[in-house]
DSSP file (Angstrom, degrees, kcal/mol; ACC not computed):
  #  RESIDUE AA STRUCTURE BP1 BP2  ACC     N-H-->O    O-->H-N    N-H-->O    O-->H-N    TCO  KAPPA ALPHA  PHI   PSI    X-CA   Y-CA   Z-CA
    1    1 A X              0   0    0      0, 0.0     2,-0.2     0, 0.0     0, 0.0   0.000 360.0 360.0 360.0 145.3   10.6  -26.8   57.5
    2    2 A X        -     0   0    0      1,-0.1     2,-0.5     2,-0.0     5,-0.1  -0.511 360.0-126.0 -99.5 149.6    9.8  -27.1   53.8
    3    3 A X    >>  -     0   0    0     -2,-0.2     2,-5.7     1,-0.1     3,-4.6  -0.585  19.9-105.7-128.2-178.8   12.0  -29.6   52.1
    4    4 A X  T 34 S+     0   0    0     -2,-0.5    -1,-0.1     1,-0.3    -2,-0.0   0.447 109.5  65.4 -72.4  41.0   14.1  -29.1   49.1
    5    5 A X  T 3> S+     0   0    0     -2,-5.7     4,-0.9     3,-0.1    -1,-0.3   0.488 101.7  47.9 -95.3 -28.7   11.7  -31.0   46.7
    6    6 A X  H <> S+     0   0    0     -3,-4.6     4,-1.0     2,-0.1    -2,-0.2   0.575 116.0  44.3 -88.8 -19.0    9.2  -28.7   47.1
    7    7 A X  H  X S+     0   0    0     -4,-1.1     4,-2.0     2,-0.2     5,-0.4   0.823 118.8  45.5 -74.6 -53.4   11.9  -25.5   46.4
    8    8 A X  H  > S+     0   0    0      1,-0.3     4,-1.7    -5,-0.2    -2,-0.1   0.809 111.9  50.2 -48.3 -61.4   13.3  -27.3   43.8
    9    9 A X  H  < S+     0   0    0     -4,-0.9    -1,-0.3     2,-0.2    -2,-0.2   0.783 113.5  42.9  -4.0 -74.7    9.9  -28.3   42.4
   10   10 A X  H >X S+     0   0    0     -4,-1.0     4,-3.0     1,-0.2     3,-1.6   0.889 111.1  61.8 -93.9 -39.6    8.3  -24.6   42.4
   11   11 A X  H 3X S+     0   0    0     -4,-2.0     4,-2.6     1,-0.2    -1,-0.2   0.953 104.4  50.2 -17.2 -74.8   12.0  -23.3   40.9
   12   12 A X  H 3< S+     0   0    0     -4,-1.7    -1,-0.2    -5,-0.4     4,-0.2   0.182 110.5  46.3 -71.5   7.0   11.3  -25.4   38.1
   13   13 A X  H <> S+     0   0    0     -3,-1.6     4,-2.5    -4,-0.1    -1,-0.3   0.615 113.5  47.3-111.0 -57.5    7.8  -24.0   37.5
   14   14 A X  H  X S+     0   0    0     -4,-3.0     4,-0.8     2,-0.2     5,-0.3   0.782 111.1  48.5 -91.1   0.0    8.6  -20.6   37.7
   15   15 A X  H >X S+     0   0    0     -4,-2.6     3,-3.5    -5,-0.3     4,-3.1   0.945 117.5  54.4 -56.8 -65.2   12.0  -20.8   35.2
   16   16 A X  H 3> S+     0   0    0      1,-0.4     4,-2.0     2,-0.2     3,-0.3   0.752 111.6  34.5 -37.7 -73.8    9.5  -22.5   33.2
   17   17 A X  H 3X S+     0   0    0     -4,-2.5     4,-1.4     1,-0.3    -1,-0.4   0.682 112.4  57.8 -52.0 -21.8    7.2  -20.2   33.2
   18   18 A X  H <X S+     0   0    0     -3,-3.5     4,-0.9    -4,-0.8    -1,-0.3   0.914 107.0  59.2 -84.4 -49.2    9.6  -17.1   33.1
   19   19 A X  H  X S+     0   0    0     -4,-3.1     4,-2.2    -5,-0.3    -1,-0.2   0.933  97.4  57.5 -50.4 -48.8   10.9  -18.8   29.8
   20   20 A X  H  X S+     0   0    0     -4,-2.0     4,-1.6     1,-0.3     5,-0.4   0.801 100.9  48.2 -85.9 -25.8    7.9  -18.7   28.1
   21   21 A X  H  X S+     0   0    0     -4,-1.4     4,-1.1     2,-0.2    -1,-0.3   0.740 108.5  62.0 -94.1   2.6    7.0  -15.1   28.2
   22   22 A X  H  X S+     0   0    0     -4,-0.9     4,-2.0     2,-0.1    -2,-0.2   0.981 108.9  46.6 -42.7 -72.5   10.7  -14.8   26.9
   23   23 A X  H  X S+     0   0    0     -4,-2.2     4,-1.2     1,-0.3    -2,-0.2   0.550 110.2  46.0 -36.5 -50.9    9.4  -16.8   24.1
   24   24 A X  H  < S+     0   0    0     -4,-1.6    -1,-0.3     1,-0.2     3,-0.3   0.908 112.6  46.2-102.5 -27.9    6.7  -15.2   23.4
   25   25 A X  H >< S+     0   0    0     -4,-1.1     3,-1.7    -5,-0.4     4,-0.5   0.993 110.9  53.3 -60.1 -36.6    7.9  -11.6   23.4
   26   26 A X  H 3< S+     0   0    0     -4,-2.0     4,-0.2     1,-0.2    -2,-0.2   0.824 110.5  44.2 -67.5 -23.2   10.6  -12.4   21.6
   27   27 A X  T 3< S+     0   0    0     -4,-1.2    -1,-0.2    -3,-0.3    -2,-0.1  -0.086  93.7  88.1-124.6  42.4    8.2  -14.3   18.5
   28   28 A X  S X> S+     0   0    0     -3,-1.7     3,-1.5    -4,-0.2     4,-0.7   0.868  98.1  32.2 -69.7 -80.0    5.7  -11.1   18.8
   29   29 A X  T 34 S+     0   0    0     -4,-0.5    -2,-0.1     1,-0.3    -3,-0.1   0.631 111.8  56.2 -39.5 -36.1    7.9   -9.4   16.2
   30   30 A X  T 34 S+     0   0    0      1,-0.3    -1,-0.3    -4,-0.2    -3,-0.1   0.836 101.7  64.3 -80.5 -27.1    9.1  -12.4   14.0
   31   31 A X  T <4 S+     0   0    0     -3,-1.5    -1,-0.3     3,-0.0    -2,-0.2   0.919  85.6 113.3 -77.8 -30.9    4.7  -13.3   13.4
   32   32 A X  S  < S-     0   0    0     -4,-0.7    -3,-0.0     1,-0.0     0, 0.0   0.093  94.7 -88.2 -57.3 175.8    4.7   -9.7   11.6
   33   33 A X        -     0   0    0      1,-0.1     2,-0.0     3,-0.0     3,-0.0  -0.026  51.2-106.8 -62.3 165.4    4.1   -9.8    8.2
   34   34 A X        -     0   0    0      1,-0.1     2,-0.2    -3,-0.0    -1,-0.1  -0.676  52.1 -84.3-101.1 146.6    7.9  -10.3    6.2
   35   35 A X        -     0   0    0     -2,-0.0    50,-0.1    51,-0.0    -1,-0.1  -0.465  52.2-115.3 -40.4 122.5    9.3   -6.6    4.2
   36   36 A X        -     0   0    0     -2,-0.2     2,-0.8    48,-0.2     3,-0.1  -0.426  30.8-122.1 -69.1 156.9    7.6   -6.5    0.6
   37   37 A X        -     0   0    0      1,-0.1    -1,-0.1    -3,-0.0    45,-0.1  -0.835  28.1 -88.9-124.9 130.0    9.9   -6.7   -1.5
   38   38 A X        -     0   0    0     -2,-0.8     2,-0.3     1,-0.1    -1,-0.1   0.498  36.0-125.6 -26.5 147.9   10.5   -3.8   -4.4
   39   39 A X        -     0   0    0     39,-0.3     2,-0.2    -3,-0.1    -1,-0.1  -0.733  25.9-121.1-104.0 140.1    8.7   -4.0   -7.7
   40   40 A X        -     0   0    0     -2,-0.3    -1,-0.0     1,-0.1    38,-0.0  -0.553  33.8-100.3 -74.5 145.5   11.0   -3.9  -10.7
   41   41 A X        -     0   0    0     -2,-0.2     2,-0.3     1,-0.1    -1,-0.1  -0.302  36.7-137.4 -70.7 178.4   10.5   -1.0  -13.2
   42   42 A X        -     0   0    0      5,-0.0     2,-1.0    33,-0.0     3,-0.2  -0.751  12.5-136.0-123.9 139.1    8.6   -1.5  -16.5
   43   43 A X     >  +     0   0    0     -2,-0.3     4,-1.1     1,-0.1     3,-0.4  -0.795  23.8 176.1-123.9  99.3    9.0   -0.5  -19.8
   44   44 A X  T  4  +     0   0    0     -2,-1.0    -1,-0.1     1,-0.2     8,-0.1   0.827  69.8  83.5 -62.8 -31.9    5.6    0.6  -20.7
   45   45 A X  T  4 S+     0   0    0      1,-0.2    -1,-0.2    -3,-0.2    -2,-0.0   0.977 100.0  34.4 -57.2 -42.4    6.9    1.6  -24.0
   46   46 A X  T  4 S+     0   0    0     -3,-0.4    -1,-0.2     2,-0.1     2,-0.2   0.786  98.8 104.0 -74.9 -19.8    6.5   -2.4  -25.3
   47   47 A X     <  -     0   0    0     -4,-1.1     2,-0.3     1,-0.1    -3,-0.0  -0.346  69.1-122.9 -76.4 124.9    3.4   -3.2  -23.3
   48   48 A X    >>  -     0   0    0     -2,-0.2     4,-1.3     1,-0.1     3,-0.6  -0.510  20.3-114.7 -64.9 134.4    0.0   -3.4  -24.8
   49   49 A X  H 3> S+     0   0    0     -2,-0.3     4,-5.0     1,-0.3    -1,-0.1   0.778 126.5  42.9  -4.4 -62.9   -2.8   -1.6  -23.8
   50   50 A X  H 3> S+     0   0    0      2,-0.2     4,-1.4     1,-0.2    -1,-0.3   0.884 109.2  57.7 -73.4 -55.3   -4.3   -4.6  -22.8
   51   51 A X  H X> S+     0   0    0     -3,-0.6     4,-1.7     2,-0.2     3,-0.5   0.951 109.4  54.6 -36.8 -61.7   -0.7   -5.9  -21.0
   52   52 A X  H 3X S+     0   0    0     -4,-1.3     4,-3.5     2,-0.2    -2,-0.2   0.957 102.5  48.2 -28.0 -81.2   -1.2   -2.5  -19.0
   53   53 A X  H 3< S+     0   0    0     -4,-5.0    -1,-0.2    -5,-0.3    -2,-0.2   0.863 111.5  51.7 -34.6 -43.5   -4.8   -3.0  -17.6
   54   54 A X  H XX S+     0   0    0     -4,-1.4     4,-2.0    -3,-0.5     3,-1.6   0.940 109.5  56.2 -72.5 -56.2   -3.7   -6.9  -16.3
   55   55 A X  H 3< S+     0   0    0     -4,-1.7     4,-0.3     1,-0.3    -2,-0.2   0.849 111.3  41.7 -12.1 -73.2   -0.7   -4.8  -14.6
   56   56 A X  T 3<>S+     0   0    0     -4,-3.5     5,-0.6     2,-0.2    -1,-0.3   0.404 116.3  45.0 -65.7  -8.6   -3.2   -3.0  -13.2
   57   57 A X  T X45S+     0   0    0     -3,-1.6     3,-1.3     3,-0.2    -2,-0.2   0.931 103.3  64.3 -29.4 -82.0   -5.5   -5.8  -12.2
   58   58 A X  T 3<5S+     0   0    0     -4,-2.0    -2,-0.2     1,-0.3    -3,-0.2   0.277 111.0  32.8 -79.9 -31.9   -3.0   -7.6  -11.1
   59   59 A X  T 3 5S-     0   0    0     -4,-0.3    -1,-0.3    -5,-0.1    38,-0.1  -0.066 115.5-102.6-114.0  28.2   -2.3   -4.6   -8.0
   60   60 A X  T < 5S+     0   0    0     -3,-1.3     2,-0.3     1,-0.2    -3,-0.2   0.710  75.6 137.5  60.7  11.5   -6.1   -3.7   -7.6
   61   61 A X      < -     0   0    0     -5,-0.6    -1,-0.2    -4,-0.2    37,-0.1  -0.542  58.9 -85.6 -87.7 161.7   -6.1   -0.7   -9.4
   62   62 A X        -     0   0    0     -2,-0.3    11,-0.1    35,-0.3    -1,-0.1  -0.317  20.0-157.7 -92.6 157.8   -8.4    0.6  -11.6
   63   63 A X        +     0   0    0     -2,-0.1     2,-0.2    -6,-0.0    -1,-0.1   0.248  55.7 114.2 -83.8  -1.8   -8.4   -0.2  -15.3
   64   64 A X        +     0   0    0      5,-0.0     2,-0.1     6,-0.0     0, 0.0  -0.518  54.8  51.8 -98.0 128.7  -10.4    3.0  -16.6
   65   65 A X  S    S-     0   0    0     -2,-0.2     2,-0.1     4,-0.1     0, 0.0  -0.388  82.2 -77.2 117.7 166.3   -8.6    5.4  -18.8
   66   66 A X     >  -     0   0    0     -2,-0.1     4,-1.8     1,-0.1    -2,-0.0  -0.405  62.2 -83.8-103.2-171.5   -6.4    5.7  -21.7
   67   67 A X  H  > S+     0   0    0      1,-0.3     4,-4.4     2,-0.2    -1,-0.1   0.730 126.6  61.5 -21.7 -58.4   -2.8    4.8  -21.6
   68   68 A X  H >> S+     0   0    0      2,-0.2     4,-1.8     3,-0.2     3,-0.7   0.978 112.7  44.6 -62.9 -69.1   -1.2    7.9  -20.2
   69   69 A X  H 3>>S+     0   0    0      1,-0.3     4,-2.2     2,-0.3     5,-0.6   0.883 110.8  55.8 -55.7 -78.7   -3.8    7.0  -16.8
   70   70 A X  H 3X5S+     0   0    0     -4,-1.8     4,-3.1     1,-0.2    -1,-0.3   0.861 115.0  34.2 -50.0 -39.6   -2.8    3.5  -16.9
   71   71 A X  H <X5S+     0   0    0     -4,-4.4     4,-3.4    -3,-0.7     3,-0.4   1.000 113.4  59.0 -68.1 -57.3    0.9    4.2  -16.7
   72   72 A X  H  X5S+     0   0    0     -4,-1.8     4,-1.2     1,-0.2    -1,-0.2   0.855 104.0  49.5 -18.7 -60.4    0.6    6.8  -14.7
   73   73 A X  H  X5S+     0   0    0     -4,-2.2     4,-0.9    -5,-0.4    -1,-0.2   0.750 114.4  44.8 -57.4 -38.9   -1.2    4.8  -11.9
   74   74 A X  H >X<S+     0   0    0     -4,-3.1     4,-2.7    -5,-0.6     3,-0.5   0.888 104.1  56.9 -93.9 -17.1    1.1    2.3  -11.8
   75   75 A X  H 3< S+     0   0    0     -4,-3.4    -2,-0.2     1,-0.2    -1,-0.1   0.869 108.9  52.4 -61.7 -12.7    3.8    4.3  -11.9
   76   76 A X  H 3X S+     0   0    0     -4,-1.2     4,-1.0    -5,-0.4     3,-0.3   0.698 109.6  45.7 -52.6 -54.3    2.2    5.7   -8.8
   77   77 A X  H <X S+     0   0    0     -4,-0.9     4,-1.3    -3,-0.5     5,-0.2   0.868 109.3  58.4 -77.5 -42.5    1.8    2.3   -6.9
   78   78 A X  H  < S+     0   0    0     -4,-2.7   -39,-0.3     1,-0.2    -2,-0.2   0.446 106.4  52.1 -67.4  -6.4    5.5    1.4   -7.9
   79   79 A X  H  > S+     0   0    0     -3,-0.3     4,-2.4    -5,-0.2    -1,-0.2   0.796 118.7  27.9 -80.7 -69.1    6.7    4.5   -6.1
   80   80 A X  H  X S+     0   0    0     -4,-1.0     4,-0.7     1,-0.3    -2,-0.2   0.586 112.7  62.1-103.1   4.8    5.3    4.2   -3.0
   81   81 A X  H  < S+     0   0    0     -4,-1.3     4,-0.5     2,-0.1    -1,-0.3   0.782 113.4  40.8 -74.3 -33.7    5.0    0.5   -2.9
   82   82 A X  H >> S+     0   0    0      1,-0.2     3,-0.7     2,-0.2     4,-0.5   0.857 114.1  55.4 -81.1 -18.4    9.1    0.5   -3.1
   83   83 A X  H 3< S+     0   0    0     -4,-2.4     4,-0.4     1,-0.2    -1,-0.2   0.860 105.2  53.6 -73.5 -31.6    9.0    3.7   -0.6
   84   84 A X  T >< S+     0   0    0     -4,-0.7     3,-0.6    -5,-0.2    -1,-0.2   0.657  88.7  78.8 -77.4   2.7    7.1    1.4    1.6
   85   85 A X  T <4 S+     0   0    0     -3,-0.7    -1,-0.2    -4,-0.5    -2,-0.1   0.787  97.1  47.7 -66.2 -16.2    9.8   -1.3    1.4
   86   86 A X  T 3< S+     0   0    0     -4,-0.5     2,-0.3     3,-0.1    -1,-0.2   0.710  88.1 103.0-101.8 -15.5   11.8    0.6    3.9
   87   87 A X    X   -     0   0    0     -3,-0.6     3,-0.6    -4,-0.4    -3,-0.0  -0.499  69.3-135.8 -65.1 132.8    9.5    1.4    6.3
   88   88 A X  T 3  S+     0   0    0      1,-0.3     2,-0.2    -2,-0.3    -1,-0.1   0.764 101.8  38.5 -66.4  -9.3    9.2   -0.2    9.4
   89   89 A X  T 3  S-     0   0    0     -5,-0.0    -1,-0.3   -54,-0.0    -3,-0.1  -0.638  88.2-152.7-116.7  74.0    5.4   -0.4    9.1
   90   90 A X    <   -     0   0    0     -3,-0.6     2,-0.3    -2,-0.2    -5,-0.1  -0.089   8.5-128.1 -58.3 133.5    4.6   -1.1    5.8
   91   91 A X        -     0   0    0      1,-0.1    -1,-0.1   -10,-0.1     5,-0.1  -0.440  29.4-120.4 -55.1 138.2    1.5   -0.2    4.0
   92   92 A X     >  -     0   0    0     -2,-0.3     4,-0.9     1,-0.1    -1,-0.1  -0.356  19.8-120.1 -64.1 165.5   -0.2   -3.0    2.2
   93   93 A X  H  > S+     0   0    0      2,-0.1     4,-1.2     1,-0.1    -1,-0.1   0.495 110.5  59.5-108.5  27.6   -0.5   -2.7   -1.0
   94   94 A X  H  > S+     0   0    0      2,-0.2     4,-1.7     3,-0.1    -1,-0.1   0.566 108.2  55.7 -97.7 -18.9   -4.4   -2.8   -1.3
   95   95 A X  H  4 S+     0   0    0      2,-0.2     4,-0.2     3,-0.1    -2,-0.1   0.747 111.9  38.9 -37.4 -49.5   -3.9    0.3    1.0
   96   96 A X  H >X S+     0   0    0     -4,-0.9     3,-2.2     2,-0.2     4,-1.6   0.977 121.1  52.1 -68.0 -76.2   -1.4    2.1   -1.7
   97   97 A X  H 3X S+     0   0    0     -4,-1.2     4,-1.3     1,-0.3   -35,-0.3   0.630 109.6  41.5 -15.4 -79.0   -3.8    0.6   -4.1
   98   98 A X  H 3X S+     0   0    0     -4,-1.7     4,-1.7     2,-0.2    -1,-0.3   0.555 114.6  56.7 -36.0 -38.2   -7.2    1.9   -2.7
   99   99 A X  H <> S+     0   0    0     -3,-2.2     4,-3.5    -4,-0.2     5,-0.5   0.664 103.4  45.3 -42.0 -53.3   -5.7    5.0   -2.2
  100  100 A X  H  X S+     0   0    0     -4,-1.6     4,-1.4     2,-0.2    -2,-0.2   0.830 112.0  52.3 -82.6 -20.7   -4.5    5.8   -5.5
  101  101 A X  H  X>S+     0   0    0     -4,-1.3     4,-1.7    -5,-0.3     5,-0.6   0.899 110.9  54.8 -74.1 -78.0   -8.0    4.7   -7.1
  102  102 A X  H  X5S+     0   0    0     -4,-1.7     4,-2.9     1,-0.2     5,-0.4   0.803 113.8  38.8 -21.9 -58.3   -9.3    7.3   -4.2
  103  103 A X  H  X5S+     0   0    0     -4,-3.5     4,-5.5     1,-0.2    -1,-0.2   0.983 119.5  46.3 -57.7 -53.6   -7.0   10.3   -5.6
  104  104 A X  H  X5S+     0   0    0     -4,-1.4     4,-1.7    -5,-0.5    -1,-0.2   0.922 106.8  50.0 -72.3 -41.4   -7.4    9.6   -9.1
  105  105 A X  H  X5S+     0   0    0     -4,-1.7     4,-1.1     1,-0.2    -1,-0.3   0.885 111.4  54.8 -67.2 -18.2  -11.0    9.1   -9.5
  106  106 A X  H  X<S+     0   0    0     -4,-2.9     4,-2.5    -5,-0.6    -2,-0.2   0.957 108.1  51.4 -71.4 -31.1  -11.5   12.7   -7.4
  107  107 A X  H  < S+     0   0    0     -4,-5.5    -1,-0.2    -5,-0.4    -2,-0.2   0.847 111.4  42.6 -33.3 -47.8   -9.3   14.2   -9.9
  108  108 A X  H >X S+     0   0    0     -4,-1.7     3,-3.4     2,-0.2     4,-1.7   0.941 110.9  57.7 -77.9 -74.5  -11.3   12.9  -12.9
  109  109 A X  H 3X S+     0   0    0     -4,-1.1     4,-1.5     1,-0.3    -2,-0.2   0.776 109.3  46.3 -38.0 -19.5  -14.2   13.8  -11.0
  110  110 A X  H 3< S+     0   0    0     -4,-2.5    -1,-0.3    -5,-0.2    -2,-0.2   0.458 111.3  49.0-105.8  18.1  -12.9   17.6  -10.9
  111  111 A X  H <> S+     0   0    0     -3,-3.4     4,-1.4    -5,-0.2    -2,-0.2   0.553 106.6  51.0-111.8  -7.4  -12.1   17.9  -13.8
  112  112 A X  H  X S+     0   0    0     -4,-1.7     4,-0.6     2,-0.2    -2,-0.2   0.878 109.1  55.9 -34.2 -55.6  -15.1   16.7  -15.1
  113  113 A X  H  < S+     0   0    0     -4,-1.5     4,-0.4    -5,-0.3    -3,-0.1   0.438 107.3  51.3 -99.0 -31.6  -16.9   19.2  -12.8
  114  114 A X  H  > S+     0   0    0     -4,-0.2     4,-2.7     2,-0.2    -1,-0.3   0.832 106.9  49.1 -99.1 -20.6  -15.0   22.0  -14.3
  115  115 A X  H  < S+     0   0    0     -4,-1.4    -2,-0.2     2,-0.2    -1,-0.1   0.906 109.0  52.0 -39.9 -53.2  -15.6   21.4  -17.7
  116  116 A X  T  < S+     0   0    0     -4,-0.6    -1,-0.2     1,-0.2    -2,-0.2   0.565 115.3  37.6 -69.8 -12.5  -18.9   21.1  -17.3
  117  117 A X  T  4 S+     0   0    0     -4,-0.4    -2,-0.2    -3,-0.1    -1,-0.2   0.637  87.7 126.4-117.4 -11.2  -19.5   24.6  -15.2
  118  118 A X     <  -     0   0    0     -4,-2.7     2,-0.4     1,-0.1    -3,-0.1   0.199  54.5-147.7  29.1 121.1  -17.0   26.2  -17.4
  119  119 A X        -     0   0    0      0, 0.0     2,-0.2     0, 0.0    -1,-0.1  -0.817   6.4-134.4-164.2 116.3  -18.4   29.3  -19.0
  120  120 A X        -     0   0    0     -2,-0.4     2,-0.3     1,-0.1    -2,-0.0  -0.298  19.7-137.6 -36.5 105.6  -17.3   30.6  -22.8
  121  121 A X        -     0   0    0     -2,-0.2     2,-0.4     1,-0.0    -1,-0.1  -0.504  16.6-115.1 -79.9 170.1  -16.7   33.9  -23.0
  122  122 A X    >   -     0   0    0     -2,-0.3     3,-0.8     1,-0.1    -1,-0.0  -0.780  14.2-156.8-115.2 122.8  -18.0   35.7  -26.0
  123  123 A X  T 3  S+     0   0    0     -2,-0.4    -1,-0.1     1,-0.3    -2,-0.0   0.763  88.3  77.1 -81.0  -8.6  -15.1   37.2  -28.3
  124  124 A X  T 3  S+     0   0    0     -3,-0.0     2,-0.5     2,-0.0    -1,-0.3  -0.193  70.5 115.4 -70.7  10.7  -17.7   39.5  -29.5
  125  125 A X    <   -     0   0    0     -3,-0.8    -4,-0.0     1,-0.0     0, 0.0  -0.894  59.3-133.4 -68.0 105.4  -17.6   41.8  -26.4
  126  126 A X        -     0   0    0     -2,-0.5     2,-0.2     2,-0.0    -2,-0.0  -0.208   9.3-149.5 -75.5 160.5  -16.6   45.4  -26.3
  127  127 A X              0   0    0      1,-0.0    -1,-0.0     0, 0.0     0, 0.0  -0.935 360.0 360.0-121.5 157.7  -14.5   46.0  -23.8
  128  128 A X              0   0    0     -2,-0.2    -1,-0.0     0, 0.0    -2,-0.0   0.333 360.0 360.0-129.1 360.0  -15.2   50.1  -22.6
Protein backbone atom coordinates (compact mmCIF):
# COMPACT_ATOMS: atom_id res chain seq x y z
CA UNK A 1 0.00 0.00 0.00
CA UNK A 2 1.37 3.31 -1.04
CA UNK A 3 1.38 5.82 1.75
CA UNK A 4 -0.08 9.20 1.81
CA UNK A 5 3.33 11.02 1.53
CA UNK A 6 3.88 9.81 -1.55
CA UNK A 7 -0.01 10.89 -2.82
CA UNK A 8 0.33 13.90 -1.29
CA UNK A 9 3.85 14.45 -2.69
CA UNK A 10 3.02 13.67 -6.50
CA UNK A 11 -0.49 15.98 -5.92
CA UNK A 12 1.74 18.68 -5.23
CA UNK A 13 3.87 18.19 -8.37
CA UNK A 14 1.14 17.85 -10.61
CA UNK A 15 -1.04 21.21 -9.20
CA UNK A 16 2.31 22.58 -9.64
CA UNK A 17 2.74 21.71 -12.79
CA UNK A 18 -1.00 22.17 -13.96
CA UNK A 19 -0.47 25.89 -12.66
CA UNK A 20 2.16 26.64 -14.77
CA UNK A 21 0.70 26.05 -18.15
CA UNK A 22 -2.17 28.21 -16.63
CA UNK A 23 0.49 30.70 -16.45
CA UNK A 24 1.83 30.51 -19.35
CA UNK A 25 -1.27 30.50 -21.55
CA UNK A 26 -2.62 33.00 -19.90
CA UNK A 27 0.90 35.52 -20.40
CA UNK A 28 0.98 34.29 -24.26
CA UNK A 29 -1.34 37.18 -25.07
CA UNK A 30 -0.25 39.93 -22.48
CA UNK A 31 3.94 39.40 -24.31
CA UNK A 32 2.13 40.82 -27.61
CA UNK A 33 3.19 43.92 -28.67
CA UNK A 34 0.78 46.92 -26.60
CA UNK A 35 -2.15 48.82 -29.28
CA UNK A 36 -0.32 51.75 -31.18
CA UNK A 37 -1.66 54.45 -30.29
CA UNK A 38 -3.41 57.09 -32.92
CA UNK A 39 -1.33 59.82 -34.53
CA UNK A 40 -2.71 63.25 -34.04
CA UNK A 41 -3.57 65.28 -37.19
CA UNK A 42 -1.31 67.97 -38.62
CA UNK A 43 -1.65 71.15 -39.96
CA UNK A 44 0.55 71.01 -42.88
CA UNK A 45 -0.54 74.40 -43.75
CA UNK A 46 2.33 76.01 -41.06
CA UNK A 47 4.97 73.31 -41.66
CA UNK A 48 8.03 73.81 -43.72
CA UNK A 49 9.04 71.99 -46.47
CA UNK A 50 11.84 70.86 -44.64
CA UNK A 51 9.44 70.22 -41.22
CA UNK A 52 7.54 67.91 -43.76
CA UNK A 53 10.50 65.65 -44.95
CA UNK A 54 11.62 65.04 -40.90
CA UNK A 55 7.77 64.05 -40.58
CA UNK A 56 8.46 61.79 -43.02
CA UNK A 57 11.82 60.54 -41.80
CA UNK A 58 10.63 60.32 -38.80
CA UNK A 59 7.84 57.29 -40.03
CA UNK A 60 10.27 55.76 -42.74
CA UNK A 61 8.79 57.15 -45.62
CA UNK A 62 10.27 58.59 -48.45
CA UNK A 63 11.31 62.20 -48.69
CA UNK A 64 11.30 62.58 -52.61
CA UNK A 65 8.72 64.92 -54.03
CA UNK A 66 7.32 68.30 -53.84
CA UNK A 67 4.97 69.27 -51.08
CA UNK A 68 1.69 68.06 -52.39
CA UNK A 69 3.66 64.13 -52.25
CA UNK A 70 4.99 64.88 -48.96
CA UNK A 71 1.58 65.61 -47.42
CA UNK A 72 -0.03 63.33 -49.26
CA UNK A 73 2.11 60.33 -47.98
CA UNK A 74 1.75 61.11 -44.67
CA UNK A 75 -1.56 61.74 -44.79
CA UNK A 76 -1.63 58.18 -46.13
CA UNK A 77 0.40 56.63 -43.20
CA UNK A 78 -1.85 58.67 -40.65
CA UNK A 79 -4.91 56.95 -42.06
CA UNK A 80 -4.12 53.64 -41.89
CA UNK A 81 -1.78 53.76 -39.00
CA UNK A 82 -4.97 55.09 -36.86
CA UNK A 83 -7.18 52.38 -38.84
CA UNK A 84 -4.71 49.93 -37.58
CA UNK A 85 -5.23 51.10 -33.91
CA UNK A 86 -8.32 49.10 -33.83
CA UNK A 87 -7.34 46.08 -35.13
CA UNK A 88 -6.72 43.16 -33.31
CA UNK A 89 -3.56 42.47 -35.30
CA UNK A 90 -1.96 45.48 -35.90
CA UNK A 91 0.30 46.37 -38.73
CA UNK A 92 3.59 47.83 -37.86
CA UNK A 93 4.22 50.77 -39.01
CA UNK A 94 7.34 50.07 -41.11
CA UNK A 95 4.78 47.71 -42.84
CA UNK A 96 2.26 50.79 -43.51
CA UNK A 97 5.40 52.57 -44.19
CA UNK A 98 7.05 50.24 -46.74
CA UNK A 99 3.98 49.81 -48.28
CA UNK A 100 3.06 53.22 -49.06
CA UNK A 101 6.83 53.95 -50.47
CA UNK A 102 5.86 50.54 -52.64
CA UNK A 103 2.45 52.26 -54.08
CA UNK A 104 3.81 55.56 -54.57
CA UNK A 105 7.01 54.98 -56.25
CA UNK A 106 4.92 52.58 -58.90
CA UNK A 107 2.76 55.37 -59.50
CA UNK A 108 5.60 57.82 -60.23
CA UNK A 109 7.07 55.19 -62.11
CA UNK A 110 3.75 55.02 -64.38
CA UNK A 111 3.42 58.04 -64.88
CA UNK A 112 6.72 58.60 -65.84
CA UNK A 113 6.33 55.68 -68.32
CA UNK A 114 3.41 57.29 -69.89
CA UNK A 115 4.76 60.52 -70.54
CA UNK A 116 7.51 59.31 -71.96
CA UNK A 117 5.62 56.78 -74.70
CA UNK A 118 3.02 59.37 -75.12
CA UNK A 119 2.65 60.19 -78.72
CA UNK A 120 1.60 64.05 -80.00
CA UNK A 121 -0.78 64.04 -82.36
CA UNK A 122 -0.30 66.46 -85.30
CA UNK A 123 -3.10 69.28 -85.44
CA UNK A 124 -2.23 69.49 -89.03
CA UNK A 125 -4.11 66.30 -90.09
CA UNK A 126 -7.07 66.13 -92.39
CA UNK A 127 -9.45 64.25 -91.21
CA UNK A 128 -11.50 62.53 -94.61
Amino acid sequence: MLSHRFINQHLNVCIAKSEERKEAKTSGPQQKQEKPKPIAPVCYNIMTDKQLRELNKRYGLSTNGNRQDLIHRHREFVVRHNAECDSLNPTSDDAIAREINKTDSYQNFKQSSQSFFKVKSSSNEKVN
